[in-house]
C-alpha positions in Angstrom: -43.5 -84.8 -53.5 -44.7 -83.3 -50.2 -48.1 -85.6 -48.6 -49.7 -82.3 -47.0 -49.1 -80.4 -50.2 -51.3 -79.1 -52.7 -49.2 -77.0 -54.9 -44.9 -76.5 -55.2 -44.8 -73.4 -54.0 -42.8 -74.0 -50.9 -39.9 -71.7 -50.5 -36.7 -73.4 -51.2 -34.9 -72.3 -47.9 -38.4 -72.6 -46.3 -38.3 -76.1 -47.7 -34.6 -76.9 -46.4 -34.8 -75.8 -42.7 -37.8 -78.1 -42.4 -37.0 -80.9 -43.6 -33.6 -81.0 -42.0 -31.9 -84.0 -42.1 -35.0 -86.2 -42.4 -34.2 -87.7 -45.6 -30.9 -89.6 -43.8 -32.8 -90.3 -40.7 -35.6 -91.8 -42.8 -34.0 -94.6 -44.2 -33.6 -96.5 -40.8 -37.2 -96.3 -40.7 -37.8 -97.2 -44.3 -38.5 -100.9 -44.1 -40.5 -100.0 -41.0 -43.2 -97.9 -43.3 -43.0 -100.4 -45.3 -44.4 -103.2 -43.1 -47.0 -100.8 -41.6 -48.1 -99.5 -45.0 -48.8 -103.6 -46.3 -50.9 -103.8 -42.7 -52.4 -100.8 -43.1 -53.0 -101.9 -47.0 -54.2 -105.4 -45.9 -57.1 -103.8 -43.7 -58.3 -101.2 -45.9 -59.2 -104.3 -48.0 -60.7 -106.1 -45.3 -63.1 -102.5 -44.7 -63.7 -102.7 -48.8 -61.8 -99.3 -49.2 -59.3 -101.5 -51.1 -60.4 -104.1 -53.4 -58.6 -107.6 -53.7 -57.0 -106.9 -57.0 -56.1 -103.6 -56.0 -54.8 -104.2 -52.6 -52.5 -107.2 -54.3 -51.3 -104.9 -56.4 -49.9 -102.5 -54.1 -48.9 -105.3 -51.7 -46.3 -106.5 -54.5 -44.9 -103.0 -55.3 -44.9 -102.4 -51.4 -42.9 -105.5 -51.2 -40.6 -104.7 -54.2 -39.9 -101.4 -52.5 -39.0 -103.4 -49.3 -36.4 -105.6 -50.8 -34.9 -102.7 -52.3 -34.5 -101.4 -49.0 -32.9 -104.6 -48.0 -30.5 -104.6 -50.9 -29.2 -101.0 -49.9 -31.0 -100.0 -53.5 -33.0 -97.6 -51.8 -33.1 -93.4 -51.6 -34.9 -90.5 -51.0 -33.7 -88.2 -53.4 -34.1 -83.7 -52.8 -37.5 -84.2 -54.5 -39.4 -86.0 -52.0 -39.7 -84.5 -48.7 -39.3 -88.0 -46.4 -39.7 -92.0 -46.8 -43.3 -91.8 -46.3 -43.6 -89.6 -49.5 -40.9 -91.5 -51.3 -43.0 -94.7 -51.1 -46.4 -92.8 -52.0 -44.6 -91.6 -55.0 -43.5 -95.5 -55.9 -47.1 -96.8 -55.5 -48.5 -93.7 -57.7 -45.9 -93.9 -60.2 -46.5 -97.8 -60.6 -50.3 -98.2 -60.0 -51.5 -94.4 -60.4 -55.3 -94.5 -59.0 -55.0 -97.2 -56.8 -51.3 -96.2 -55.9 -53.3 -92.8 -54.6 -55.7 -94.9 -52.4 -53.2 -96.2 -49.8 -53.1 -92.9 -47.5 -56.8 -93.5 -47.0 -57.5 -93.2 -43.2 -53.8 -92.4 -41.7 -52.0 -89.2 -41.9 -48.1 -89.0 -41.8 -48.6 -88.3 -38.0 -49.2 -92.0 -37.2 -47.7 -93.0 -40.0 -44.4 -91.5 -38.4 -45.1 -92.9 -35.2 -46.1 -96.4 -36.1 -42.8 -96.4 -38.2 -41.0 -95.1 -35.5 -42.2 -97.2 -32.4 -41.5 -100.3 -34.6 -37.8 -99.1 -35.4 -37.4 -99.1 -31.8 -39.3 -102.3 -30.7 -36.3 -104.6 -33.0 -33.6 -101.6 -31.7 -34.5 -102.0 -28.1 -34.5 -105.8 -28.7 -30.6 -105.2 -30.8 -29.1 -103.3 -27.4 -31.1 -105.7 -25.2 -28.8 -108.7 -26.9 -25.7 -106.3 -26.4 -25.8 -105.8 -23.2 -26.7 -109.1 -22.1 -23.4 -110.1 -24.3 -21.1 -107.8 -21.9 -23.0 -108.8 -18.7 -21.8 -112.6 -19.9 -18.5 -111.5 -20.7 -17.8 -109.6 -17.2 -19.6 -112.7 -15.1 -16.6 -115.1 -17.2 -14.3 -112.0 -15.6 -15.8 -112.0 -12.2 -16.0 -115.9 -12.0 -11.9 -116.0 -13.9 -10.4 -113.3 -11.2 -12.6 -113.6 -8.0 -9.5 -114.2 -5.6 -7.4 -111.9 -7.1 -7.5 -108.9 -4.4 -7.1 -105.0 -5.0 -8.1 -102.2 -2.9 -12.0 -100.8 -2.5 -12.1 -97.0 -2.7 -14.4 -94.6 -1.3 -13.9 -90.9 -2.1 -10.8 -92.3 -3.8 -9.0 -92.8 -0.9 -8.3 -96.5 0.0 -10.8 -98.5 2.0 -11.0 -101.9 2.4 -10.1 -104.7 0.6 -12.1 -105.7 -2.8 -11.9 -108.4 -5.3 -12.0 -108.3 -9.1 -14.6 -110.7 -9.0 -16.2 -108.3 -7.1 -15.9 -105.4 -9.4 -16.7 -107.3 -12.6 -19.5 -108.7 -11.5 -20.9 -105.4 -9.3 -21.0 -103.8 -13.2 -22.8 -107.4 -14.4 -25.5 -107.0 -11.8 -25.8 -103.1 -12.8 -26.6 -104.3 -16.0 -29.6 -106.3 -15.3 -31.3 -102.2 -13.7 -30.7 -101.3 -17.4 -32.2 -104.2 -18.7 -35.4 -103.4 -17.2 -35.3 -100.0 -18.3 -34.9 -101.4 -22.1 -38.0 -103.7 -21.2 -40.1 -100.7 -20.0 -38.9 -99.1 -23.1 -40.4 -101.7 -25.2 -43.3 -102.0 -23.6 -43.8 -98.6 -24.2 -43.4 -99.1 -27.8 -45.8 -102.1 -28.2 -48.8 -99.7 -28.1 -50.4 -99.6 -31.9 -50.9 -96.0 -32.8 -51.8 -96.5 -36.5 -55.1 -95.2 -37.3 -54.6 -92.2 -34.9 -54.6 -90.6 -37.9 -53.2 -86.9 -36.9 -54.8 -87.0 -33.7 -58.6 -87.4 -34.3 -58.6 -90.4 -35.5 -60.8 -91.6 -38.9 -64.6 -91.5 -39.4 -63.6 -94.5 -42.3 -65.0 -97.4 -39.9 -60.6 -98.5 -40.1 -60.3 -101.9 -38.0 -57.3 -101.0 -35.6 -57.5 -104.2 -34.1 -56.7 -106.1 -37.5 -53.5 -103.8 -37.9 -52.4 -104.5 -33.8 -52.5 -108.1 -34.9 -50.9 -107.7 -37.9 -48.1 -105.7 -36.7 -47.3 -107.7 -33.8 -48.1 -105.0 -31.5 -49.0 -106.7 -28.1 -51.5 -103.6 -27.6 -53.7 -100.9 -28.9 -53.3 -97.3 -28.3 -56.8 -96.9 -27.9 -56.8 -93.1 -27.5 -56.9 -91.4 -30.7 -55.2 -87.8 -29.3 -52.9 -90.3 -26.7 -51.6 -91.9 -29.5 -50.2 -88.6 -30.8 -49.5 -87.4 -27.1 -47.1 -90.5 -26.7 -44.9 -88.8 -29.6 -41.6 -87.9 -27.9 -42.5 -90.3 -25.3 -42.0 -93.2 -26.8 -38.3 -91.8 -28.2 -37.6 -90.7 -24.7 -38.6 -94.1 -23.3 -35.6 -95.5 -25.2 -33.6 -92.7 -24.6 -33.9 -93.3 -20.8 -32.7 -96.8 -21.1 -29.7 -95.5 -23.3 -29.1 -92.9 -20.4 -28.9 -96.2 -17.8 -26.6 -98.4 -19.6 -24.3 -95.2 -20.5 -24.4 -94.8 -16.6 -23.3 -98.2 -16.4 -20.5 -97.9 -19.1 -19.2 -94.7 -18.3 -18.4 -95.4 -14.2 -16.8 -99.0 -15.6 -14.1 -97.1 -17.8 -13.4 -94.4 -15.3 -12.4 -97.3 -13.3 -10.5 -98.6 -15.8 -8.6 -95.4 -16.6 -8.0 -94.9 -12.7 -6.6 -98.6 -12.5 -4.3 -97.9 -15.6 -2.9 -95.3 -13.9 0.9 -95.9 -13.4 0.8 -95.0 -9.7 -1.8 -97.7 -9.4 -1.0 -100.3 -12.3 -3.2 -102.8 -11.2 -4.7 -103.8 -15.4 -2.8 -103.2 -18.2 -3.9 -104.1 -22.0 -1.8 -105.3 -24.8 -0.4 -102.5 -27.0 -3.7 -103.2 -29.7 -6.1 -101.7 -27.4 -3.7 -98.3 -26.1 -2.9 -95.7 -28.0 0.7 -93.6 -27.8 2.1 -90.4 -27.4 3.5 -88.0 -30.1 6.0 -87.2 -28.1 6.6 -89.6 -24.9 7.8 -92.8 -26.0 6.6 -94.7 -23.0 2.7 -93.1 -23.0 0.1 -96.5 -23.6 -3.4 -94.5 -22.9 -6.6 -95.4 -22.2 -7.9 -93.6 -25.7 -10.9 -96.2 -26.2 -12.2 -96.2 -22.2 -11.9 -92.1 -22.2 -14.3 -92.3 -25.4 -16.3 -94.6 -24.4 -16.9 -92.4 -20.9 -17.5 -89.0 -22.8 -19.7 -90.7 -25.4 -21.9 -92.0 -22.7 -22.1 -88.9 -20.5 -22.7 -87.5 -23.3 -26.1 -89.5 -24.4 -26.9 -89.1 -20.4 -27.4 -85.2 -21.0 -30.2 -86.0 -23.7 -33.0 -87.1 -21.2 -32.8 -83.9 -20.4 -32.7 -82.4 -23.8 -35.6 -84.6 -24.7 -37.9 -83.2 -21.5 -37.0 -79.5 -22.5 -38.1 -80.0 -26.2 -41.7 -80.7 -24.5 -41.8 -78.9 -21.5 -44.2 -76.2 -23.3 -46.2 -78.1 -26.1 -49.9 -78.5 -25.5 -52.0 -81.5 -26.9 -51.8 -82.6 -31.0 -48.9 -82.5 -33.1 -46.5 -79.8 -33.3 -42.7 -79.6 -35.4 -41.0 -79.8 -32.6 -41.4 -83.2 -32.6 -39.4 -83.9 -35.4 -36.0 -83.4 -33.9 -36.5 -86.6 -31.4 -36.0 -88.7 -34.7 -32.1 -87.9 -35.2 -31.0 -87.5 -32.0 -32.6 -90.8 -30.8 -31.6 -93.0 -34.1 -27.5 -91.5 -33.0 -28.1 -92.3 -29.5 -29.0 -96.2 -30.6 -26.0 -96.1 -33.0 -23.9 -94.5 -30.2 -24.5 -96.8 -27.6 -24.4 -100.0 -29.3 -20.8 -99.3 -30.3 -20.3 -98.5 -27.3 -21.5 -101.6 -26.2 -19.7 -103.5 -28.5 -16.3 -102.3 -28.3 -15.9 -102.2 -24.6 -17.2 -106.1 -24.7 -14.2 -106.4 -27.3 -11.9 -104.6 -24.8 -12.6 -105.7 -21.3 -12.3 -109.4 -22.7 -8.1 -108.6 -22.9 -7.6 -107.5 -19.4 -4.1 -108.3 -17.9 -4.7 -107.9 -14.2 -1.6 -107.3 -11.9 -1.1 -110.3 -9.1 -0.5 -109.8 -5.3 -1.8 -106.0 -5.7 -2.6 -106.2 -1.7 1.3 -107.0 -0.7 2.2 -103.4 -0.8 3.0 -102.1 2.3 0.9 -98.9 0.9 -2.0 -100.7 1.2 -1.3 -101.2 5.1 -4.4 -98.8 6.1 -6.9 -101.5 3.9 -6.8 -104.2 6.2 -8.4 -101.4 9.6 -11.3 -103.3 9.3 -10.1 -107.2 9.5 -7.7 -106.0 12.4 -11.6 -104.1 14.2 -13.5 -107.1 13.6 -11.1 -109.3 15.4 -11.2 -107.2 18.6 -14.9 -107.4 18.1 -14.6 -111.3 17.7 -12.8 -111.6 21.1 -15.4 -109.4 22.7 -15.0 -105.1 22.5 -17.8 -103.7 21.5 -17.6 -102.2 18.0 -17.1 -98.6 19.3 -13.9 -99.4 21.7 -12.5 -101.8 18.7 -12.9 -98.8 16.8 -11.3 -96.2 18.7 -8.4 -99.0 19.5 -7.4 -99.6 16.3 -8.0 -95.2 15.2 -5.2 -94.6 17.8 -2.9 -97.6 17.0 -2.8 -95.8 13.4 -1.8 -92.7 15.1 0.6 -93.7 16.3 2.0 -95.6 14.1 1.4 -99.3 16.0 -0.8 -100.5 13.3 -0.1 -104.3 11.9 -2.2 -104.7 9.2 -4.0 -108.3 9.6 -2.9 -109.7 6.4 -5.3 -112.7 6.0 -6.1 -113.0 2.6 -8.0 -116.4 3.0 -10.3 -114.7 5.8 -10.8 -111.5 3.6 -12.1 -114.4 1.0 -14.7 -115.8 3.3 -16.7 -112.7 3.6 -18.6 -110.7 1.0 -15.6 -110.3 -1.3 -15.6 -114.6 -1.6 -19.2 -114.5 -1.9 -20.0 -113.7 -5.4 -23.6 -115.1 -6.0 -22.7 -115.4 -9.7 -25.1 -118.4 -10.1 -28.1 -116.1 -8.1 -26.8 -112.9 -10.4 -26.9 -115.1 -13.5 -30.7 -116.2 -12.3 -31.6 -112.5 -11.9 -30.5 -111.6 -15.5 -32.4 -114.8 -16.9 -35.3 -113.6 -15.5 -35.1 -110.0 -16.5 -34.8 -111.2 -20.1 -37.5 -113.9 -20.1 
C-alpha cells in the first residue's frame, strides 16, 4: 500500500531505490505516528469530520497498534511502502470506511515531519540525560584527582604545569556548550507542523491549536510552507548538537590515547578495558578511546553532509529530503553509545602519582621560576629574558613548588560554580 498511489503499477526497481531503507528507519518513528495520528484523530472529531463513534473506533485500533509497537510485535512488511502506510492499512483493514477517513487534512509530508520532530524531542531529551551522566562522572574525577599534577601541553610540547582535576573538569565544563546546543535543538523541534499538510496547508477549517496542545508542542509552526521549509532543519538541528558533543568526546580520548602512551604513562586501565596484540605480548591498546574518536569525527563530517543535501532545493518538498531520516536516527544511536561507554570507561582510570618528579619535566616549572622574579620586582619582560638564557645555558633550577603551583588556577577548580552552570543549563 503506497498513500500517494492510485494504481500498482510502480516499477519494482523504481519501487526499491525509493524507498530505500525507510521501512527499518520507520520503526523508530512508529509509536511517534502513532501519537500524532490519535491527535490528529481526536481533532478531526472536534471539527465534525470524525464522528464520536467513529473517532473511538480508530482511537482503540490506533492504540492496539501502539502497544504492538511497544511489545516489539510490530513490522512493515515489502508491501507497504513506510509506517505511515502500514498504519493506514491497519485502520482500513479493521474499520474499512472510517479506517479511510483518518488521512483527512494531513499529507504524509507533515505527517513525516510531526513524526519526526517528536522522535527527536524524547531523543534530544535521551542524549541530554547522557551527557549530563558523564559531565557528573568527570566532576567526581576532577574533584577525586585535583592535586595530582601532570604536565600542560601546547603544540604537544610541554608547557606548564596542569592538574587532573583540571583536565577532567575542563571536558565537564565543555559539556555544558553542548548542552545548550541539545536545548536549541529541542526548541527547534517543539514547533507543531501537523496540519501543514504538504506545504499549503488544508482548506478543512483543521484546528492546529487543538493538535499543539495535544502533542505537547510548546509552539505552533504557524507557516503552512515554513513548516515544510523546516524539513532538514529540524534533523540538522540535532545533528549540530551531535557534531558538539562528538567534539567534546573525540579531543577527551585523543588525550587519553596520548597519556597511555608508554613514553608518557601517566593513566593506565585494567586489562578489561585494553585490547592486545596478535603478536606483541606486552601491547594493552587504547581500542575503545581510538573508536570512540573516529566514530565522533566521524558524525562531525555530517553537518556538513546535511548543508550540501540542501544547498540547491528551492521552497516545498522534494526526495532529497528523505535521506536526513537514516543518517540522523545512526547519528543518535552512534553518539549515545558513545556516550555511554566512555562514561563506563573513564570511571576505571588508574592515574600515575608524582608524574611532575621527572627531571624531564624540568622545562614545566619556566613559569613559577618567571613569576618569582616578577614577585621581587623585574618587570615581566627582563624576568623573561632571565630565565630564556638561564635555560640556555643550562643554569635552569626548576622551582619545584608543588603547593604554590596548587594555589593558582590549577588549585582553583570552581567545581561548585561549574556544577551551578550545568544546573542551570538543564533547568
Amino acid at each position: 500500500m503506497k498513500l500517494w498511489n492510485k494504481e500498482n503499477s510502480l516499477n519494482e526497481k523504481i519501487e526499491k531505490f525509493t524507498v530505500g531503507k525507510d521501512r527499518v528507519y520507520d520503526l523508530y518513528i512508529a509509536k511517534y505516528d502513532v501519537i500524532a495520528s490519535i491527535a490528529h484523530a481526536k481533532m478531526l472529531n472536534k471539527i465534525g469530520i470524525l464522528k464520536n463513534d467513529e473517532s473511538e473506533k480508530i482511537l482503540n485500533v490506533l492504540d492496539d497498534i501502539g502497544k504492538d509497537i511497544s511489545s516489539g510485535n510490530f513490522n512493515i512488511e515489502n508491501e507497504f511502502e513506510d509506517v505511515h502506510s502500514k498504519i493506514e492499512s491497519i485502520l482500513i483493514k479493521h474499520l474499512g470506511v472510517i479506517g479511510k477517513k483518518i488521512h483527512t487534512g494531513r499529507s504524509r509530508n507533515d505527517q513525516v515531519l510531526v513524526a519526526t520532530q517528536l522522535f527527536l524531542k524524547d531523543e534530544t531529551l535521551l542524549i541530554k540525560e547522557l551527557t549530563v551522566k558523564l559531565f557528573d562522572t568527570l566532576l567526581n574525577l576532577a574533584e577525586k584527582n585535583k592535586n595530582k599534577l601532570l604536565p600542560g601541553y601546547t603544540h604537544l610540547q610541554v608547557a606548564m604545569p596542569s592538574s587532573f582535576g583540571l583536565w577532567f573538569s575542563s571536558y565537564a565544563e565543555n559539556l555544558i556548550d553542548d548542552i545548550l546546543y541539545l536545548n536549541t535543538a529541542y526548541k527547534i523541534n517543539n514547533q507543531n507542523p501537523l496540519g501543514s499538510g504538504a506545504g499549503f496547508g488544508s482548506s478543512f477549517k483543521i484546528d492546529r491549536d487543538f493538535t499543539t496542545e495535544e502533542l505537547k508542542f510548546d509552539e505552533l509552526k504557524y507557516n503552512v510552507v515554513s513548516a515544510q521549509l523546516s524539513r532538514g532543519k529540524v534533523e540538522k538541528s540535532v545533528i549540530i548538537a551531535i557534531n558538539s558533543i562528538a567534539s567534546t568526546l573525540s579531543r577527551l580520548s585523543t588525550d587519553v590515547c596520548f597519556y597511555m602512551s608508554q613514553e608518557l604513562n601517566f593513566i593506565s586501565f585494567p586489562n578489561e578495558i585494553t585490547t592486545g596484540s596478535s603478536i606483541m605480548p606486552h601491547k594493552k591498546n587504547p581500542d575503545v578511546f581510538e573508536l570512540i574518536r573516529a566514530k565522533c569525527n566521524s558524525l562531525q563530517s555530517l553537518v556538513n553532509e546535511f548543508n550540501i543535501l540542501s544547498i540547491n532545493l528551492s521552497s516545498g518538498y522534494h526526495r532529497d529530503m528523505q535521506l536526513y531520516k537514516g543518517k540522523t536516527i545512526e547519528a543518535i544511536i552512534e553518539i549515545k553509545d558513545c556516550l555511554e561507554i566512555l562514561d563506563f570507561t573513564i570511571k576505571k582510570i588508574k592515574i600515575r602519582d608524582n608524574i611532575l618528579e621527572d627531571n624531564k619535566y624540568d622545562y614545566v616549572f619556566s613559569v613559577e621560576n618567571l613569576n618569582e622574579l616578577v614577585e621581587k620586582g623585574y618587570s615581566f619582560r627582563d624576568a623573561y629574558m632571565k630565565i630564556s638564557d638561564d635555560i640556555k645555558n643550562n643554569d635552569f633550577i626548576p622551582k619545584r613548588d608543588f603547593k604554590h603551583v596548587l594555589k593558582g588556577s590549577i588549585g582553583n577548580l570552581c567545581l561548585d560554580k561549574i556544577k551551578e552552570k550545568m544546573n542551570k543549563a538543564i533547568n
